[in-house]
N, C-alpha and C positions, 0 to 999 in steps of 0.2 A: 504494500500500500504506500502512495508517496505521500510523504512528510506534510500535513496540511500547514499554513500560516498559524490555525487555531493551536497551534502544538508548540508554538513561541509567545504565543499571547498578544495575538493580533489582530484585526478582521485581516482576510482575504479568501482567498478563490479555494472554495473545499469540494474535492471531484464526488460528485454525489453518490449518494445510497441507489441502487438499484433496485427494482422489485423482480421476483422469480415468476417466471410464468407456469400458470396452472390447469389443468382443466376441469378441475372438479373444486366444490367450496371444502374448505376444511373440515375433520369431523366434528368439531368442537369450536360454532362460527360465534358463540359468545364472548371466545376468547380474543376478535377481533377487533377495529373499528371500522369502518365502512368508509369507503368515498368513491365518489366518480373516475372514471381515469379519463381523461383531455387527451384528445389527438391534437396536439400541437408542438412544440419545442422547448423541453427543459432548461431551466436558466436557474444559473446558481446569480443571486443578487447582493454585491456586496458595496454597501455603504460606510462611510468614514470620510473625515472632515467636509461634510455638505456634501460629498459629491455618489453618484450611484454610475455603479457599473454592472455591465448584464454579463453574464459570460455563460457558453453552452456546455454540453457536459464535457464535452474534449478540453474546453478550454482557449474558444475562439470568442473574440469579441460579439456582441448580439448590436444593431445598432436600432435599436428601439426611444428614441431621447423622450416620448413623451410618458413613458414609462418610466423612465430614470429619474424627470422631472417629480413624477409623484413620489418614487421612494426617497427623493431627496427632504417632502415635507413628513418622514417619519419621527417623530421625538426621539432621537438616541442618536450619541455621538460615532457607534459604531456597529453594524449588524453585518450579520451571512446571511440570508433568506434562499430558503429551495420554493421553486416553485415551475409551474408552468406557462408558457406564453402561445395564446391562441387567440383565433382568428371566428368570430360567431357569423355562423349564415343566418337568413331570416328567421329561422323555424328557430332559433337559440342553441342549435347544436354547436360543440366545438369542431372545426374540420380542418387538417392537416391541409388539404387543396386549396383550402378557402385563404388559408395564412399566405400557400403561394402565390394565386390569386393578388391580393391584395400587394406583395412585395413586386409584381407587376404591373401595377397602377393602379389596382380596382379599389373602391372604397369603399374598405367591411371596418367595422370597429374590431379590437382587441383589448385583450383582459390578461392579467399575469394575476393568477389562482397561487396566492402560496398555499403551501400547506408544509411548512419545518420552520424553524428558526435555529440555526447550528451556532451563534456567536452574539454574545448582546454586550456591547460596554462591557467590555475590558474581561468577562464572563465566559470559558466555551460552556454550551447547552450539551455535549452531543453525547455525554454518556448521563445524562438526564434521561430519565423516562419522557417517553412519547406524553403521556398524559400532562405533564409538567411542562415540554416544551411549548406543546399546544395551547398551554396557558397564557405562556408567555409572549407565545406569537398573536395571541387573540389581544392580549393587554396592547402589543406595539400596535399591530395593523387591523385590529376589531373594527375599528372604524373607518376603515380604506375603505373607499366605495369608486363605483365607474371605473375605471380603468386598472385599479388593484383593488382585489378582491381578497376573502378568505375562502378555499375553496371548502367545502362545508363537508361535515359529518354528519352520517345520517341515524337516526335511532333504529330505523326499523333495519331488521336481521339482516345478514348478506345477503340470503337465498330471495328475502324478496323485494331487495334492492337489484339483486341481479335479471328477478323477471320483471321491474319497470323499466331499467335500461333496457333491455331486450323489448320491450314493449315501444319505446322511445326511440329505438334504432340508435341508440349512441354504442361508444365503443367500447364499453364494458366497467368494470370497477375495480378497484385498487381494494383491498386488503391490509391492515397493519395492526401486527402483534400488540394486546396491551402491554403495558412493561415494557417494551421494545426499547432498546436505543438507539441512537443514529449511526453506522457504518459505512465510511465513505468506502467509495470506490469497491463495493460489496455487493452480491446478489446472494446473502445468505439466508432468506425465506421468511425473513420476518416483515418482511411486505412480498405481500402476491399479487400480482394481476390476471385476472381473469376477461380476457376479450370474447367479444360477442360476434367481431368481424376479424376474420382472415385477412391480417393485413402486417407487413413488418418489411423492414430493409432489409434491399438486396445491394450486391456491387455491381455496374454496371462496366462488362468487359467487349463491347462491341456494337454493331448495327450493322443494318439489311439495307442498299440500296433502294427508294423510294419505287412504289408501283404507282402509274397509272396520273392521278393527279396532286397524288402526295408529293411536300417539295420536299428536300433535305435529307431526309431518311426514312426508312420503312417502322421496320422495329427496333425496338434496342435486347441485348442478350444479358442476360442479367443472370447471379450465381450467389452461392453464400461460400464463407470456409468450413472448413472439417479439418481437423489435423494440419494447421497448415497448406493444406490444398482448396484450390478454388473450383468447387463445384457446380457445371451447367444446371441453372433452374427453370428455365425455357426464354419464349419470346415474349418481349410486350410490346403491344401494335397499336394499345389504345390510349385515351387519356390526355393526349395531344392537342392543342390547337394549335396552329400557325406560327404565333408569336415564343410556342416552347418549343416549337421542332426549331425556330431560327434561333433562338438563343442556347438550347442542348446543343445542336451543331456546331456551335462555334466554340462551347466548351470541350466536346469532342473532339476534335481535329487539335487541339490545346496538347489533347494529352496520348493520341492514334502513336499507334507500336503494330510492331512487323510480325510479331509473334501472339497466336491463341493464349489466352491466360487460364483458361480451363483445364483440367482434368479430364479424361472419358470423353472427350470428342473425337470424329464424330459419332452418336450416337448408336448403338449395337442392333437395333430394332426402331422400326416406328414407334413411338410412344400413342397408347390407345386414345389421349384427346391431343388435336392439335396436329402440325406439321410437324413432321420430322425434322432431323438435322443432319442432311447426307454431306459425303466428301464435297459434292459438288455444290452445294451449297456451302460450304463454306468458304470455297475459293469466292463467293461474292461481300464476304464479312469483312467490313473492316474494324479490326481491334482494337481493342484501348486499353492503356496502362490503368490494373484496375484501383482508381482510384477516387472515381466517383461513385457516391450513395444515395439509391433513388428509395422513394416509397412509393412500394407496390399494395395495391389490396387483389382478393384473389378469392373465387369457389375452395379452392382446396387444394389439399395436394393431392396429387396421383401417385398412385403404387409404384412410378417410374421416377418420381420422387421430382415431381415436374410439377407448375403452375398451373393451373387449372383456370382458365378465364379470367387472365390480370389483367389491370388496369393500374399506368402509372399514374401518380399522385402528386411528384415533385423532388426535389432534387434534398438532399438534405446533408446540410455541411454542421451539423450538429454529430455527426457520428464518425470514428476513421473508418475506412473502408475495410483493418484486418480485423476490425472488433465483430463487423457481420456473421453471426450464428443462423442456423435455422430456431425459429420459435415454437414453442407451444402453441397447437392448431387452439381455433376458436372453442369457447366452450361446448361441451353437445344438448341439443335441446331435448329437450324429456318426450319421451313415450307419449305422444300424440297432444303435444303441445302444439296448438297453431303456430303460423308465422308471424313474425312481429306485422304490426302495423303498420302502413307508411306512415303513417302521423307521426312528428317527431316534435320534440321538447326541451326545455335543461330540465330536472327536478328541482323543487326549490328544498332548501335544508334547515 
């Protein structure tokens, strides 16, 4: 684990706690608390002498200023803040697309939902219980309103916070141990995530010459690691408009290499959904040093350990490219449970 600032007795940049992905709720969901999970971009938020900075989990600057401007009016000489920054569509959902969207020109509002506080005046929190830090994060930014928020805790149980997100089409709930304490740069299971949609980053190590009236390019070729090896996870052809195939283009060609960055190419069989990936298809690929991180959402995965009907989402420079795992599939729905509803919503807390 690297050395945080908090370990010298200072504010600065602490690589956050991770949550472990799950697919089932735990047997013992009392022993939890409950919150929403945000499809948006994690921001460690660290303020000291007036001034606020956003930084992503990597450790890349966020440039958010009208966000910054508010944590600058927090009462306290120095804080850490974990939280999330997202992008609201109409209906109040958080949406990953929507942030990119908006970082394109569009005009959606945003919100950064803390939910930690790791560092308060001259104080680390982080081997404080959860319940205590929470306290303390409610006393600093209880009263943030509009543009920072607290992202809220719910009374009612996991299981049936789990079937109103799934009823509200959001993207699932967070989990955290009571007693817990804060563990940077850890995905040790004292937070879970349970998603509701098939969706997580992939690295993006190639693309398909454009058919027909597409400009720039077809698809892009997307993969996770395993053992240090980079694993083909299929094509994505959707998700697209105009303005991101000209600007992914021009990040692509940035970083195009002579050599496949895959493993197990080309593929040994057809895979049963989707196009193949023959030899002769791939002399039409042009590859890329993999070192950009897109977000995909996606039906599933197949036996062939392939994509199943993805759709890109957006570029996402909040993650490295060799930290990409495959994830925990979405939760399974119960034995003759309907489908959610399209009506979607945020819950209020």
């Amino acid at each position: 684990m690297r050395l945080s600032a908090q370990a010298l007795g200072s504010a600065g940049f602490v690589p956050p706690m991770m949550a472990l992905g799950a697919r089932q709720l735990p047997a013992a969901p009392e022993d939890w608390h409950s919150e929403i999970k945000f499809d948006g971009v994690r921001a460690i938020a660290v303020v000291e002498g007036g001034k606020a900075r956003l930084w992503s989990r990597n450790r890349k600057a966020l440039d958010y200023p009208e966000i910054a401007r508010r944590l600058e009016s927090l009462r306290c000489s120095a804080a850490v803040l974990d939280g999330e920054i997202v992008a609201l569509e109409a209906d109040g959902r958080s949406s990953f697309q929507a942030l990119q969207r908006r970082e394109l020109g569009a005009s959606l509002p945003i919100v950064l939902f803390l939910f930690d506080l790791l560092y308060l005046d001259g104080q680390t929190l982080m081997r404080q219980p959860i319940e205590r830090r929470r306290q303390a994060l409610r006393a600093l930014a209880g009263r943030a309103s509009g543009i920072v928020q607290l992202s809220p805790w719910f009374e009612a149980g996991p299981e049936a916070l789990l079937a109103e997100a799934r009823r509200r089409r959001l993207e699932g709930i967070v989990l955290k141990r009571r007693g817990s304490v804060y563990e940077p740069d850890r995905r040790s299971g004292a937070w879970l995530k349970l998603k509701l949609l098939n969706e997580q980053e992939f690295v993006i190590g190639g693309f398909t010459p454009p058919k027909s009236s597409r400009q720039y390019f077809g698809a892009i070729l997307v993969g996770h690691y395993r053992g240090g090896k980079l694993l083909y996870a299929g094509k994505v052809g959707t998700g697209f408009d105009v303005p991101a195939l000209r600007a992914l283009h021009a990040r692509f060609m940035a970083v195009a290499a002579r050599r496949c960055p895959f493993v197990g190419l080309p593929l040994g069989r057809r895979p049963r959904f989707g196009p193949g990936l023959t030899a002769a298809a791939l002399r039409t690929v042009t590859w890329l040093q993999p070192k950009l991180v897109a977000q995909i959402r996606f039906a599933e995965w197949t036996r062939d350990g392939l994509l199943r009907q993805p759709v890109y989402l957006g570029l996402r420079a909040d993650k490295a490219a060799a930290a990409v795992r495959r994830e925990a599939a979405a939760a399974p729905r119960r034995r003759g449970q309907k489908p959610a509803s399209r009506r979607a919503a945020s819950p209020k807390g």
